[in-house]
C-alpha positions in Angstrom: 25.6 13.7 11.5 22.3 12.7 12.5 20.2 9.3 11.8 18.1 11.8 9.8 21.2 13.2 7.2 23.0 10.0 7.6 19.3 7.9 6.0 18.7 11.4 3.6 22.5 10.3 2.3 22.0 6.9 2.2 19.1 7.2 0.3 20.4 9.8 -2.5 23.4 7.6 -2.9 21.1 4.6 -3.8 19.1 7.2 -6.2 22.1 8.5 -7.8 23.4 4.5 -8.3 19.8 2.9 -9.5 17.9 6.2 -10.6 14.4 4.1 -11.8 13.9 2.0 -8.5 13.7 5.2 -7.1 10.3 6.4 -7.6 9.3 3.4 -6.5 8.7 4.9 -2.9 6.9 7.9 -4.0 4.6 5.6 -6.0 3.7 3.0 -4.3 0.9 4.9 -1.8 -0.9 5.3 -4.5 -0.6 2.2 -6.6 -2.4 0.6 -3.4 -5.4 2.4 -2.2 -6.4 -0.7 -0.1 -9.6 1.5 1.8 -10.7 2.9 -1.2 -10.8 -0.7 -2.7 -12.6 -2.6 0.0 -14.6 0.3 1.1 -17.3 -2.6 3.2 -16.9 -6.0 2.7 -20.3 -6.0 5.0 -23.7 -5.5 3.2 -22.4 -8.6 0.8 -21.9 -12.0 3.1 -22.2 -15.5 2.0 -22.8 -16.7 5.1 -26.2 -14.3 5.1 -27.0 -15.9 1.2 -26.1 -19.3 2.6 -29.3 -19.0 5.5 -32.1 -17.2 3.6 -33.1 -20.6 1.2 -33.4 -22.4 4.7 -37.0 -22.8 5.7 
């Protein structure tokens, strides 16, 4: 048996034993969309806002 079949069995055994933690993995791509998110923390700075008062 391969790494592959020996992880695909190892994984179906833990679905068949705890069958709601198992979704878990096919949801949690797209409960965190991290890029979509922060698309560009850039155009919005503090540092910039902190300078401009400044004469």
């Amino acid at each position: 048996m391969s790494a592959r079949q020996g992880i695909d069995a190892a994984h179906r055994r833990a679905a068949a034993a705890s069958p709601r933690r198992a979704p878990v993995l096919d949801r949690a791509p797209v409960l965190h969309p991290a890029p979509v998110l922060h698309p560009a923390p850039e155009p919005v700075r503090a540092e910039n806002h902190r300078k401009e008062p400044q004469p």
